[in-house]
C-alpha positions in Angstrom: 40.2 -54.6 -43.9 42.2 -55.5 -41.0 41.0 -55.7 -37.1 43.3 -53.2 -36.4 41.8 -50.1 -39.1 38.7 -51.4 -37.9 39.1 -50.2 -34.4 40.8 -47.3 -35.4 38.0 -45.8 -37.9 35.5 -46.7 -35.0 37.2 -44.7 -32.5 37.5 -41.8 -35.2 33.6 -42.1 -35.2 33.2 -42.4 -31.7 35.3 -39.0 -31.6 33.7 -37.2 -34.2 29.9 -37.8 -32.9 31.2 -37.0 -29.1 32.5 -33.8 -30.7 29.1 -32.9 -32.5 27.0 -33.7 -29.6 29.3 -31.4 -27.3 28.7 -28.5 -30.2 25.1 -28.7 -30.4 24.7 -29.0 -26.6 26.7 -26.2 -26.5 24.8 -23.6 -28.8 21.6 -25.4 -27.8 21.6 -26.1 -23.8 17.5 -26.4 -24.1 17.8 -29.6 -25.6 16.1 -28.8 -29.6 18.7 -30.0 -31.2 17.8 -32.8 -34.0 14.2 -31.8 -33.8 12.4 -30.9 -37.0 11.6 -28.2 -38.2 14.1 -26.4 -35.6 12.4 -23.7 -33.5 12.7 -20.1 -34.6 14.7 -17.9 -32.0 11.6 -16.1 -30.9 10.3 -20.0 -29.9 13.7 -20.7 -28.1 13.4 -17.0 -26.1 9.3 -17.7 -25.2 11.1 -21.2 -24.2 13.8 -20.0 -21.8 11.5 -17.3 -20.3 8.4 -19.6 -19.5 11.2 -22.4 -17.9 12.0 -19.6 -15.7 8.4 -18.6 -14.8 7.7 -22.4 -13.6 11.0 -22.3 -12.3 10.2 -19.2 -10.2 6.6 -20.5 -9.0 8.6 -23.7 -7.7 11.6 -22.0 -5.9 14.2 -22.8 -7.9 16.9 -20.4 -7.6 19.5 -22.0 -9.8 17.1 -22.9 -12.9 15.5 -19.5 -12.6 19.6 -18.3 -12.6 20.2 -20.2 -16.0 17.4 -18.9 -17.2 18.2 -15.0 -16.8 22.0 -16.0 -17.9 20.6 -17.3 -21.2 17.8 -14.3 -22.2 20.8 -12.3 -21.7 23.3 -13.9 -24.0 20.7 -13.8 -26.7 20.3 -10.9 -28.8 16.5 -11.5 -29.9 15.8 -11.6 -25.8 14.6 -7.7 -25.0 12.2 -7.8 -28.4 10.4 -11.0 -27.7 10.6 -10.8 -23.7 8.5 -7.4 -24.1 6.1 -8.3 -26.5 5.2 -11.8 -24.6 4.8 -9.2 -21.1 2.4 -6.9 -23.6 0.0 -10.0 -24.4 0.5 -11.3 -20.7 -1.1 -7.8 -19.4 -3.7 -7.9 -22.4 -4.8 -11.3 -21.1 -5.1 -10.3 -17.4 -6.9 -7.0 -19.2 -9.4 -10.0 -20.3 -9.7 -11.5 -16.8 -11.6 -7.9 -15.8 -7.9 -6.1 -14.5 -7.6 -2.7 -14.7 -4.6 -0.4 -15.4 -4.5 1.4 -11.7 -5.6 -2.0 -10.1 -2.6 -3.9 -11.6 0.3 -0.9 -11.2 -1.5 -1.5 -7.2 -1.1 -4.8 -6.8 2.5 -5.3 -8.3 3.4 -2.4 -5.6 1.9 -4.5 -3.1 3.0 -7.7 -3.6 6.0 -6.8 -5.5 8.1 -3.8 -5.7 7.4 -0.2 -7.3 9.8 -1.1 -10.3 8.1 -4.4 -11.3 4.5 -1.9 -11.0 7.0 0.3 -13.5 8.0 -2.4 -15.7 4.3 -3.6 -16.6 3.3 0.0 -16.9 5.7 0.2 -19.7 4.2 -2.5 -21.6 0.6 -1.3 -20.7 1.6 1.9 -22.0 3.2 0.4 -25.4 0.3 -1.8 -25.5 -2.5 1.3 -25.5 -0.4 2.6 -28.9 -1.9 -0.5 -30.7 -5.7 1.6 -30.0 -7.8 4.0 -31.7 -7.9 6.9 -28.9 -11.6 6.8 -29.2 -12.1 3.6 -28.6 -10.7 3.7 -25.2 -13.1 4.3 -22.1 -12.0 7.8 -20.5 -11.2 5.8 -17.3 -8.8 3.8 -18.2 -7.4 7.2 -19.6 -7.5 8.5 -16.0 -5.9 5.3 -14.6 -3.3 5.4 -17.1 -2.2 9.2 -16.4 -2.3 8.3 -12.8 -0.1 5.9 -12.8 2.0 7.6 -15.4 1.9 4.9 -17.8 3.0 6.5 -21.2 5.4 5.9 -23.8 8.7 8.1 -23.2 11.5 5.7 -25.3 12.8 7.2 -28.5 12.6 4.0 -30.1 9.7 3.2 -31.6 8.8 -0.3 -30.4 10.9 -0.7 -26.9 11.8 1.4 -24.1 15.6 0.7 -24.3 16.9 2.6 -21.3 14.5 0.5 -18.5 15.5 -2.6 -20.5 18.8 -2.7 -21.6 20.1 0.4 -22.0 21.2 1.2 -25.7 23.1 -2.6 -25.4 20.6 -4.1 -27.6 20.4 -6.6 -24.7 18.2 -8.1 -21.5 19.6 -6.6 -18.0 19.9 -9.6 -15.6 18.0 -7.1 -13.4 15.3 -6.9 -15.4 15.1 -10.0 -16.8 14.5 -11.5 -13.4 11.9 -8.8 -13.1 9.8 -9.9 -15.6 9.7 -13.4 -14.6 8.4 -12.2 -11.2 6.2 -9.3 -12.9 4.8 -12.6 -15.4 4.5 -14.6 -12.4 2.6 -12.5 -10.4 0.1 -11.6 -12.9 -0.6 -15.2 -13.9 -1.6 -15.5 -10.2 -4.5 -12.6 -10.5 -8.0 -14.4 -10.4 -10.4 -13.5 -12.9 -12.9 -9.8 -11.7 -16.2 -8.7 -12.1 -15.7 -6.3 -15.6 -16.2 -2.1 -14.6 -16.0 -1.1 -18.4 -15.1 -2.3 -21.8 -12.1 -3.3 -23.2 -9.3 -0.9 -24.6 -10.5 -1.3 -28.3 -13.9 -2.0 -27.7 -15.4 1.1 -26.3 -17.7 3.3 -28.6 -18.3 7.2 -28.5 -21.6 8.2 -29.2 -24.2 9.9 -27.3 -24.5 9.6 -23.9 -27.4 8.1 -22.0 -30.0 10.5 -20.6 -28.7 9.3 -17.1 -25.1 10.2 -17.8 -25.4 13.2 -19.0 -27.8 14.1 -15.9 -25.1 12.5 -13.4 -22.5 14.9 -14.8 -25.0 18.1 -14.6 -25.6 16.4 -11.2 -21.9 15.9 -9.8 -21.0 19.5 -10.8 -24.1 21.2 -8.8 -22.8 18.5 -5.9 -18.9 19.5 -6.1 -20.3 23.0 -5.9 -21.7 22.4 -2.7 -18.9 20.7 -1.2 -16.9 23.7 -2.1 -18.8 25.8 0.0 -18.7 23.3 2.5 -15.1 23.0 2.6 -14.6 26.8 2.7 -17.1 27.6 5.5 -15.9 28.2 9.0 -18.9 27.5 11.1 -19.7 24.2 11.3 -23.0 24.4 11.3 -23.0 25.9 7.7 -21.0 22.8 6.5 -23.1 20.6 7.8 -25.8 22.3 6.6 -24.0 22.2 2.9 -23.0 18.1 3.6 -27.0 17.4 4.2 -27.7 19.1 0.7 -25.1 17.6 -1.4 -26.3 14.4 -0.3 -30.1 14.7 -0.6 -29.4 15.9 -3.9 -27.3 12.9 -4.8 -30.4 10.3 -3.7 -32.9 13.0 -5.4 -31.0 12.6 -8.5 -31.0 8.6 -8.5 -35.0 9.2 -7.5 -35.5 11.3 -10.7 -33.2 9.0 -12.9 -35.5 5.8 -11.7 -38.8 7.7 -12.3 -37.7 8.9 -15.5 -37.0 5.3 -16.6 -40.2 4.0 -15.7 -41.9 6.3 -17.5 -40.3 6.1 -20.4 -38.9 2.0 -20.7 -36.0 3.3 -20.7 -33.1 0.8 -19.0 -30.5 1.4 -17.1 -28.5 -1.4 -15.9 -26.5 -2.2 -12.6 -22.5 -2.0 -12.7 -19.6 -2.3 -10.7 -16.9 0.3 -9.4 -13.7 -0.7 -7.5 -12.3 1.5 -4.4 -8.9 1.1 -3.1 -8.6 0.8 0.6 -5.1 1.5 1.8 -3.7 0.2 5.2 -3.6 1.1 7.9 -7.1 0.4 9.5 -8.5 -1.2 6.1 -11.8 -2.8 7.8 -13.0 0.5 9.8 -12.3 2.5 6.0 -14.3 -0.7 4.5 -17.4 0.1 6.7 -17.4 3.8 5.8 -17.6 3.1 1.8 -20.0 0.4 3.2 -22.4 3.3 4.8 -22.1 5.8 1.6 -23.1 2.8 -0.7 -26.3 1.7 1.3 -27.2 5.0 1.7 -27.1 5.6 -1.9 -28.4 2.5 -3.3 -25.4 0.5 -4.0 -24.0 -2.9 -2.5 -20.1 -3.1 -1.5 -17.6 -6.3 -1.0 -14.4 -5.9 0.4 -11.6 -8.0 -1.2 -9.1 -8.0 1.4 -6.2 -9.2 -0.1 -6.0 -7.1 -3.5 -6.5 -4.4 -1.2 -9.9 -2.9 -3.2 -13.9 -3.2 -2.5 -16.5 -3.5 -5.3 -19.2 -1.6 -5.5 -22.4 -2.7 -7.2 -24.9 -0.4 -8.3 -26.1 2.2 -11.0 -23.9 4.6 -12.8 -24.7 7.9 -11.2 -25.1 6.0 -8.0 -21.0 4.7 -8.5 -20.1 8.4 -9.2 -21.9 9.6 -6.1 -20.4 6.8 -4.0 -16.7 7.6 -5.1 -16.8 11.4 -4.7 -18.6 10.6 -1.2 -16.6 8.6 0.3 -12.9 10.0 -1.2 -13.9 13.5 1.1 -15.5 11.7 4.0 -12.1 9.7 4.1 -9.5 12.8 3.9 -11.7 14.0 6.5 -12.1 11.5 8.9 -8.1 10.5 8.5 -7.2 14.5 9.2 -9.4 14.6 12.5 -8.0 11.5 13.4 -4.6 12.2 13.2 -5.0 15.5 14.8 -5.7 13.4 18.3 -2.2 12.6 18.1 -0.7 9.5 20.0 -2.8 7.9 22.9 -2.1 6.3 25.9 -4.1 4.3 28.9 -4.2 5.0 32.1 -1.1 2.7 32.7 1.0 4.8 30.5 0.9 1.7 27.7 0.3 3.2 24.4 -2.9 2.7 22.7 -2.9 4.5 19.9 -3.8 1.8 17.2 -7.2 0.6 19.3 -8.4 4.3 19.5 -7.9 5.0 15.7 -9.4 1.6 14.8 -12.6 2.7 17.0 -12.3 6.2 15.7 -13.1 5.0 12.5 -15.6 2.2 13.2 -17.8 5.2 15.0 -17.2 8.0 12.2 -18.4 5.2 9.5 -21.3 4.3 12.0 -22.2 8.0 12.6 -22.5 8.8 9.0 -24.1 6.0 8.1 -27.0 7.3 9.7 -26.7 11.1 8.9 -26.3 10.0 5.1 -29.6 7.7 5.4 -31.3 10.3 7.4 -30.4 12.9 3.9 -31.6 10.4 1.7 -35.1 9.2 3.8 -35.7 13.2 3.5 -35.3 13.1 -0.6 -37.9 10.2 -0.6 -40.2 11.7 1.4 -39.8 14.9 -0.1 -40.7 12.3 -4.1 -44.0 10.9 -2.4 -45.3 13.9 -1.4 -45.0 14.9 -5.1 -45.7 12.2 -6.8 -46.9 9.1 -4.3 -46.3 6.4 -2.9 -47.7 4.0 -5.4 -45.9 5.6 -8.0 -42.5 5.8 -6.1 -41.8 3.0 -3.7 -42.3 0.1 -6.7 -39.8 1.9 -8.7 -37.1 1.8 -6.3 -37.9 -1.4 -4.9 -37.2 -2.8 -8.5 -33.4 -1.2 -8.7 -33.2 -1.9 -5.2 -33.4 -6.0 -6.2 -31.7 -5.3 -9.8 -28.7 -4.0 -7.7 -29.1 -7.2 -5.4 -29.4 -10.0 -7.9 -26.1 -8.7 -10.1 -24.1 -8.1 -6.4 -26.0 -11.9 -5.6 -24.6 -12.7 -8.8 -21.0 -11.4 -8.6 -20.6 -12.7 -4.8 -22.4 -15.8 -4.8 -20.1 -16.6 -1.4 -19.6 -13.9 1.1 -17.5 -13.7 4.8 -19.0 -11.4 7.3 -16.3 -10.2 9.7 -16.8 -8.2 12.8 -14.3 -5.3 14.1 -14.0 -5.4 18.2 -14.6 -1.9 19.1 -12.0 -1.2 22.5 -11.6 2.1 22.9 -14.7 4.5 24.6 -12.5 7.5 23.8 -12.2 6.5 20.6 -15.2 5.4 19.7 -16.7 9.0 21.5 -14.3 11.1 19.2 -15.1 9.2 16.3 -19.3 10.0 15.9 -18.0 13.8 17.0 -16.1 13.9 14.1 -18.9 12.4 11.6 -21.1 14.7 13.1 -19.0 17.5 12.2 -17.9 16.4 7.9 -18.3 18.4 5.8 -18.3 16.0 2.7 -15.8 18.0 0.7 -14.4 16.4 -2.4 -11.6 18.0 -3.5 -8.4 16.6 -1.6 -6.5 13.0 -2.2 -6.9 10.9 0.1 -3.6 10.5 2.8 -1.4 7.5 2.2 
């Protein structure tokens, strides 16, 4: 063979592979071409959507770009995109999240559509469980949040993600980077319940039931609290309601000493909304002491955890929800404030409002519940009372001790006098109903 066809079947070969190579580029930009076996389109989409993630967390604009361009282009993208966002919120499920806690913290951090987004796949998600086996609240979180399944197709909601296209929005597809982002972010959390799948119906515990029987005869009262006119009567009702909360968690502790029965410590997260989160953190702070229970406030997820024992959680959350919608309404009804220089001051005299009103009733709720235990050892004695609750009183302890090995202590300057004044007035006068959301 001459020099001549030599060169020229070399530079056909040269051609040919620099024509391949531009193909396979082409319909393969991620680089798996030549690799064995080849991946499966559901492995190039998981591929594509995790490059943008990292992309995202590092601030690249244009790789997190390429990425949404190429979900969108293939067809396989919405399918696989939701069900990798289904197992991401199962796996932050499994780091102790709850559905209201993470629809709360995409709002915060995010925007109310990414929230949206993930409550789609929470509520696809919650098809995949036995009804039963799902703890009634995170059935109540759910509905809240209105997390439910309202697509006609039976696997994805087509009009949030791409419309009847068949394909990934840009839109969206840049939400669920930032939505997968953001909840590979979330630190692990003390667990409130079991797991959707994992819960059990069967007969409640002796204590439930009676905190049920209990909260009824309280919500009663509060009723009549919030319907009186005279303030004295409402106070009169408040007093009640709450010596009949600490009576209750008195009889529930005797009964389990008598009987070795056990009844063990849990946890219950609050919201606390801004404005004026660390006055609202020192009222949940006086209901839980007063009724046995240890509170932490976990400043930026925007929520405080309360350890304690299950009817002392309920009466807790009904507690401070009304003392709350109270203490916001009498605030508010001030109006704006102003010094003596004309400078307006409104901000220091609601945040000493506050700090007062939880200080205040703090010490009427204590006073309600030193009255129940009195009212125990007169029955039944000291000896017989006093070692009981000294033993919950440390089983509460060791499992907050246990939760929140590390704690901050933070103090709130108190620079208003008209504030603070107006503030124990207005404890002095709640009336502990329970009935009304709180403000937002």
């Amino acid at each position: 063979m001459s020099s001549k066809k030599r060169d020229q079947r070399k530079a056909r070969e040269r051609a040919a592979h620099q024509t391949h190579r531009q193909t396979s580029t082409a319909s393969d930009p991620f680089g798996f071409a030549g690799t064995k076996p080849l991946p499966s389109q559901r492995e190039i989409v998981e591929r594509v959507l995790l490059e943008g993630i990292y992309a995202h967390d590092a601030g690249r604009r244009a790789e997190v770009d390429r990425s949404i361009r190429s979900l969108g282009e293939r067809a396989s993208a919405l399918t696989v995109v939701f069900d990798v966002l289904q197992s991401e919120v199962v796996a932050v499920w499994r780091r102790g999240w709850q559905p209201g806690e993470l629809h709360r913290s995409l709002k915060r951090e995010l925007t109310i559509e990414h929230a949206a987004l993930v409550g789609y796949a929470m509520a696809a998600q919650m098809l995949t469980y036995a009804p039963a086996t799902v703890d009634d609240r995170w059935q109540e979180q759910l509905k809240a949040i209105r997390a439910r399944v309202i697509w006609h197709s039976d696997k994805l909601p087509l009009d949030m993600l791409g419309g009847y296209t068949g394909r990934l929005t840009a839109g969206v597809a840049a939400q669920v980077i930032e939505a997968i982002w953001h909840l590979r972010r979330l630190p692990p959390l003390p667990f409130t319940g079991p797991l959707p799948g994992e819960a059990r119906p069967g007969s409640p515990r002796p204590s439930a039931a009676a905190d049920q029987k209990m909260l009824d005869k309280v919500r009663a009262l509060l009723a009549k609290a919030e319907s009186t006119t005279f303030p004295e009567e409402a106070e009169a009702y408040t007093a009640k309601a709450q010596e009949l909360m600490a009576r209750h968690s008195i009889d529930v502790a005797l009964l389990m000493a008598r009987t070795g029965g056990r009844d063990e410590p849990g946890v219950r997260r609050i919201s606390i909304d801004s404005p004026y989160e660390a006055p609202k953190t020192l009222l949940l702070q006086a209901v839980s002491e007063a009724n046995g229970c240890r509170s932490v406030w976990s400043q930026y997820f925007g929520f405080c955890t309360v350890a304690g024992f299950p009817g002392d959680l309920d009466s807790v959350e009904l507690l401070f929800t009304s003392l709350l919608v109270q203490a916001v309404a009498a605030m508010t009804q001030s109006g704006p404030k102003q010094d003596r220089y004309g400078r307006n001051n409104t901000r220091s005299f609601r945040q000493s409002f506050l700090t007062a009103y939880a200080q205040r009733i703090g010490e009427r709720l204590q006073g309600a519940t030193e009255t129940a235990v009195n009212e125990t050892i007169e029955d039944v004695g000291a000896d017989a009372l006093l070692p009981v609750l000294k033993a919950r009183s440390d089983e509460v302890t060791e499992k907050f001790q246990e939760l929140f090995p590390q704690l901050q202590t933070h103090s709130i300057a108190v620079s208003n006098r008209e504030g603070w004044t107006q503030g124990r007035a207005a404890a002095d006068r709640a009336d502990l109903h329970g009935r009304r959301a709180v403000p937002k």
